[in-house]
N, C-alpha and C positions, 0 to 999 in steps of 0.2 A: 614502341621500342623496336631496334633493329631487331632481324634474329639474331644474330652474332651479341648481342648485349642478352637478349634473352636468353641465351646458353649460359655465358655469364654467369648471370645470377643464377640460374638453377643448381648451376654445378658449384657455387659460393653457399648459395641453399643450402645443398647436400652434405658440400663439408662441414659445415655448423651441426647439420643434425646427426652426421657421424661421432660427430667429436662430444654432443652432449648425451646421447648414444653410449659411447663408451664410459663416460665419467659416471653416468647413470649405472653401470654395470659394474664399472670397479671400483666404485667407491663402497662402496656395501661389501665388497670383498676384502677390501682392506682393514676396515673396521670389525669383521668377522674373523681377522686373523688374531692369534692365539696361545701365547707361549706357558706352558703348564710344567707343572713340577710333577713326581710321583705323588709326592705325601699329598697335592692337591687334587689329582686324578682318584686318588683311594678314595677322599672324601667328597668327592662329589658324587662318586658310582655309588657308595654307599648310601649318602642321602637320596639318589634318586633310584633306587634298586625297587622296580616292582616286588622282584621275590623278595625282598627283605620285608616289605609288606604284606606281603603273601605270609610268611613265616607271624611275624608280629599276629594277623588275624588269630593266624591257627593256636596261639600264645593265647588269645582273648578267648578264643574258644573253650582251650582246656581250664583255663580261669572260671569260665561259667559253670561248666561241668562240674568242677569241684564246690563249688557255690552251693547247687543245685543238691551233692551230696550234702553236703550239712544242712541244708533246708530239709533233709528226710528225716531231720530225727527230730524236727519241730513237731510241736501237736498239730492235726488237724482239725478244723471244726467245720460247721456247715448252719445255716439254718432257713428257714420255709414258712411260710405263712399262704393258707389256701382256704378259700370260702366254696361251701357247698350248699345248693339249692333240690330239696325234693319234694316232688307233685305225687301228691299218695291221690289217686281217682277213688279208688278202693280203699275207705279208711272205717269200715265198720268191720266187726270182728265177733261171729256169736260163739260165745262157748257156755252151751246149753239156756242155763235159766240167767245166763250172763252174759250184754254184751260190752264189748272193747270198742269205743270208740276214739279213733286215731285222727289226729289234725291235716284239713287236707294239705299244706305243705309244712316243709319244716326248713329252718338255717343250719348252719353248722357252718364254723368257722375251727379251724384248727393249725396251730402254731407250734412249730419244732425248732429246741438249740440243742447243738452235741457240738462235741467235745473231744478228740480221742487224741492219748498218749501211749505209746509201745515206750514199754520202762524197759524190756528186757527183749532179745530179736537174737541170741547167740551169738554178739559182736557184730551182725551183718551189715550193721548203720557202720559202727568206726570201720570195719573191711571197707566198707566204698568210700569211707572218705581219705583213707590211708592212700587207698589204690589211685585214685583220681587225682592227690597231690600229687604223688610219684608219678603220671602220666605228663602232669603240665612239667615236671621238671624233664621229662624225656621234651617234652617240645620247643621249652625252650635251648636245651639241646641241640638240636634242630635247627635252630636259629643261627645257634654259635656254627654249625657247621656248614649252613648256609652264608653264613657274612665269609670265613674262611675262604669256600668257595669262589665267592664272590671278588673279594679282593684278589685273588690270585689270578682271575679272569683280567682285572685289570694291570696287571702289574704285568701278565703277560700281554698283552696289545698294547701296551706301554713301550716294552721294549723291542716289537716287534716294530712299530713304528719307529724307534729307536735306529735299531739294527739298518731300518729302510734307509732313513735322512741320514745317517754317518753313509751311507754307500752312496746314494748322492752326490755329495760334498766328492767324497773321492774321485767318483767320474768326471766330475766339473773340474774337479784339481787336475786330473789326467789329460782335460779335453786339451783344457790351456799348454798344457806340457804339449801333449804331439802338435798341437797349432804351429806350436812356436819350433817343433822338429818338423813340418811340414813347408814351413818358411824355409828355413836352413836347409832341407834336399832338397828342394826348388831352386835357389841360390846356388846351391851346388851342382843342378840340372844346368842350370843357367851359362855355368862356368864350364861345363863339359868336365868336372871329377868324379859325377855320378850318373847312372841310367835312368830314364824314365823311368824304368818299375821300381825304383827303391823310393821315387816320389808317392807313386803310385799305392806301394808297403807301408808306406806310414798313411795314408790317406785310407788304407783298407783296417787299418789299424783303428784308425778315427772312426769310421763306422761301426765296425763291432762294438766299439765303445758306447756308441750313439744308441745303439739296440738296446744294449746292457742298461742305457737308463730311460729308454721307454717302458721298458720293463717294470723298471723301480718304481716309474712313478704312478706306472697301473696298478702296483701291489700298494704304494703311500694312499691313494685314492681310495682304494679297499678298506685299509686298515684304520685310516682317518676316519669314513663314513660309521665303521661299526663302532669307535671309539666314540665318536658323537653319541650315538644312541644310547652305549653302557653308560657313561655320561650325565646324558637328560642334558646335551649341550646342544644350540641347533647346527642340523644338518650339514650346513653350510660352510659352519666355522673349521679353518686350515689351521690345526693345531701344529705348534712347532715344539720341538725339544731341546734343553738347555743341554749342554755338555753334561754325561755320566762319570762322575769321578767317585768310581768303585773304591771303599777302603780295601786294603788286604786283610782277606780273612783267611786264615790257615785252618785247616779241616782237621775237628778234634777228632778224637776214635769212634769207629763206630757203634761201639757195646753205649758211648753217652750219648748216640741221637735215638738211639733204640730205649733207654731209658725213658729221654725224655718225651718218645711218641707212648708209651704205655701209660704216661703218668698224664698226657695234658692232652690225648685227643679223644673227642667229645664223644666216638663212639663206644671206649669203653666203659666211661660213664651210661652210659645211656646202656648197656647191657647190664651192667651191674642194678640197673634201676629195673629195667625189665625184670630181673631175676627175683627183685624183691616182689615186682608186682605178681608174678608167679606165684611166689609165695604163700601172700596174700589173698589170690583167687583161690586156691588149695583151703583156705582156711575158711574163706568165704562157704565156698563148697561143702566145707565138711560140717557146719552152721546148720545147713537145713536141716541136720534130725535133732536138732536140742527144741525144749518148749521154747514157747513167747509169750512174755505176760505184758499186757497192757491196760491200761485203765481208761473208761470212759465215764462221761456225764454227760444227761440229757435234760432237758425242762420240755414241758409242753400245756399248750394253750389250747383247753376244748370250750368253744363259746356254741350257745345255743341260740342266743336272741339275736331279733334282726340287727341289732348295732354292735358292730364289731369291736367297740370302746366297751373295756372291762366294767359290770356291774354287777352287784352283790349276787349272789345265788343265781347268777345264767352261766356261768362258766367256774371251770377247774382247772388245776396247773400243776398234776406230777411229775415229780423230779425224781430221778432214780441215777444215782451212779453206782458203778460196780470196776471191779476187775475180773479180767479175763484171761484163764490160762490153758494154753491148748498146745496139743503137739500132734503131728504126725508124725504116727511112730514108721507108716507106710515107708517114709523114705531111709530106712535103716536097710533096706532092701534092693529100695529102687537108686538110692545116690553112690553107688560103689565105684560102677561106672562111670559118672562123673568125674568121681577125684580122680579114676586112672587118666580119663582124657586130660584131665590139668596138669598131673604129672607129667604127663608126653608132653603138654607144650612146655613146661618148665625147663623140661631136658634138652628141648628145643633150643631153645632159648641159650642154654651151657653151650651145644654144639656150635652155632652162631658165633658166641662169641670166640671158640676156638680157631675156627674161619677167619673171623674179621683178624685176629692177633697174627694170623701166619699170612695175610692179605698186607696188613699192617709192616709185619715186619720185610716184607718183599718191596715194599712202595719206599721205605725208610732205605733198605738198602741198594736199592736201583739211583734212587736221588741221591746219596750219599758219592757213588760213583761217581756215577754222573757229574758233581759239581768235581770231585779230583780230577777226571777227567779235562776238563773244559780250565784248569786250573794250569796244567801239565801242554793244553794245547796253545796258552798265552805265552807260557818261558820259551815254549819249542817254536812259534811263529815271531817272538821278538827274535830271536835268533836268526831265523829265516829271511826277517826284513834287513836285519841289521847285511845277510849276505847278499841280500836283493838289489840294496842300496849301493854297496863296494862293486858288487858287478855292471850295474845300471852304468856308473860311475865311470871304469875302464873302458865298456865298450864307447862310450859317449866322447870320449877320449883318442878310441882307436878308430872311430866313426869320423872325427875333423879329422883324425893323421889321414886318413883313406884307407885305414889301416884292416877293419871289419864290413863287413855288409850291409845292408839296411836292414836286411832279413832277423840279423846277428844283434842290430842295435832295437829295430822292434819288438823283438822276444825279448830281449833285459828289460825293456820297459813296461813289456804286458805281464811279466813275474813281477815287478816290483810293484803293477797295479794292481793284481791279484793279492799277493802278498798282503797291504795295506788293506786291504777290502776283508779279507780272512781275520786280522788279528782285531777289527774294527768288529766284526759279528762275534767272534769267541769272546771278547772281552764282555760284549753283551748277553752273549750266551752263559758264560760265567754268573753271571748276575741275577740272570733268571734263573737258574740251576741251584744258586743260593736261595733264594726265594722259594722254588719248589721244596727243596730240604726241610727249611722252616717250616712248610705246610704239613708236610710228612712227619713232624715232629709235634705238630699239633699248637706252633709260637709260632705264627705267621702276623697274628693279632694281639700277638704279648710281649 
């Protein structure tokens, strides 16, 4: 072949392997792409939430613990069977005009069963099983305020990507608008009504625009990646979001979100349980100076003859059962100290929870704000667009008479893109403000 043919093809080569190159590349990207709802983002994080697994474990845990408690007030028994061999070398014996002659070896076979029940312990059995319930109820606890957690994790990266993709859309809706004002001062550069720098103004207009969404989609990039992960979705996949169409919720009073956080968030249950299990180690504690009575039975197998199978007069089988009742009285002295230490932590324990309620009630009333707030900056930025819009509008107007500046007509336009961008994040912001409310009120999950 010429060389000129053999360029040819190489460079007809090249474009094919360009071209299935790229299909190779975005095909797998399109099919990775992703359009999710909230209520479906909740239930995915949640099904794929290590920590919720984590929590679930520590649930099985305290489950066995308590198991374990009531397996203490079972009997215990035990039993043994051991054979012994003795070599007497020395098996003559004189005592005086008499002697003792002893076998040079001997067998001995000996077999033990017992038995034991503690009938009585000063409640120390039901205290650990009381206390051990009441702990797995603190974990799963735990759980509930783990998934809370959790969910609100994802509802906020939710709308944080949210907040992202509507400012997007905006800059894109903006880019087209100055395009189409950069045509028209060009057209008007063209005709001598306008100077280069008002070309120029809308073109410098255009770039900062252009910044404003590299930005965005360094931060979607961010947001997208970490949401895959909370997820358990792959990495890869470019999740997208449907329009948010917030109902109107009007903010009841604040004495009813403060109610409703005393009554339904987990950790004052969970102090009220602590305070019982308090209780009950105080009780526990004060248990050691009472007696205990218990009762046991034993059997036993003494064989003598070489064959360790039962036969008539080579072995014996005493059985003895009894009860047992003992006290140390020692600790009527030494446990005093004890119950004081359980008291402190019991008292512990009250302080705690007086903390958590004025923590409680600070987190209820900052989110309470907080969503009036963000409630107050939607009426007051529709307002603002609605002025942004009317002014956009006249200069755009006095901009064909020749009547305003470029300067005059790209500032209406960059307030009215602002504007739109601002009331597109508070509406979002609103949303998640309600959402945090709910958590502080302990119905984030109800």
């Amino acid at each position: 072949m010429k060389p000129l043919k053999i360029n040819k093809a190489l460079k007809a080569a090249g474009s094919i392997a360009i071209l299935l190159m790229a299909l190779l590349i975005t095909s797998p990207a399109a099919a990775q792409e992703r359009t999710i709802t909230l209520d479906e983002a909740i239930r995915l994080g949640l099904e794929n939430s290590k920590v919720l697994k984590l929590s679930q474990s520590r649930i099985d845990q305290a489950v066995s613990q308590y198991q374990q408690a009531k397996d203490r007030s079972l009997p215990t028994g035990s039993a043994s069977f051991g054979y012994n061999r003795a070599q007497i070398p020395a098996h003559k014996l004189n005592l005086g005009e008499e002697t003792l002659t002893l076998p040079t070896s001997a067998n001995a076979y000996l077999g033990t069963l017992s038995l034991n029940q503690v009938i009585w312990a000063g409640n120390k059995l039901r205290y650990a099983r009381e206390s051990t319930n009441l702990l797995t109820e603190v974990a799963r606890l735990d759980a509930v305020n783990d998934r809370d957690q959790i969910t609100y994790s994802i509802i906020n990266a939710y709308y944080n990507l949210y907040k992202v993709l509507q400012s997007k859309k905006i800059v894109e809706q903006n880019l087209a608008t100055i395009d189409a004002q950069i045509k028209q001062s060009q057209r008007f550069f063209d005709q001598g009504i306008v100077t280069k720098n008002d070309v120029l103004r809308f073109q410098l207009q255009r770039s900062n625009i252009e910044l404003n969404g590299i930005d965005l989609e360094n931060n979607r990039r961010i947001i997208n990646y970490n949401m895959n992960i909370l997820l358990g979705l792959p990495e890869g996949t470019q999740l997208n979001i449907e329009q948010i169409t917030e109902a109107e919720r009007s903010a009841m009073p604040l004495s009813a979100y403060l109610d409703s956080a005393m009554s339904n968030r987990p950790e004052f249950k969970q102090m009220d349980l602590r305070t019982q299990v308090a209780d009950i180690d105080i009780k526990n504690i004060k248990a050691n100076t009472r007696p205990t009575l218990s009762a046991s039975g034993s059997a036993y197998y003494v064989g003598v003859s070489a064959n360790p199978l039962p036969k008539s007069g080579n072995f014996i089988t005493p059985i003895s059962i009894g009860l047992t009742l003992g006290w140390d009285f020692g600790s009527l002295w030494t446990n005093k100290n004890k119950v004081t230490e359980a008291k402190l932590r019991r008292e512990e324990v009250i302080i705690n929870r007086g903390i958590t309620t004025d923590n409680v009630k600070n987190e209820v009333n900052q989110s309470y704000q907080n969503y009036k707030t963000a409630l107050e900056k939607i009426a007051l930025l529709q307002t603002s667009i609605n002025q942004a819009t009317e002014n956009n509008r006249i200069l755009e107007n006095k901009y064909r008479s020749n009547i305003s500046t470029a300067t005059d007509r790209a500032d209406a336009q960059t307030l009215l893109y602002q504007a739109e961008i601002n009331l597109e994040l508070a509406k979002a912001d609103a949303g998640l403000a309600y959402y945090t409310l709910l958590k502080s009120t302990g119905k984030l999950n109800k």
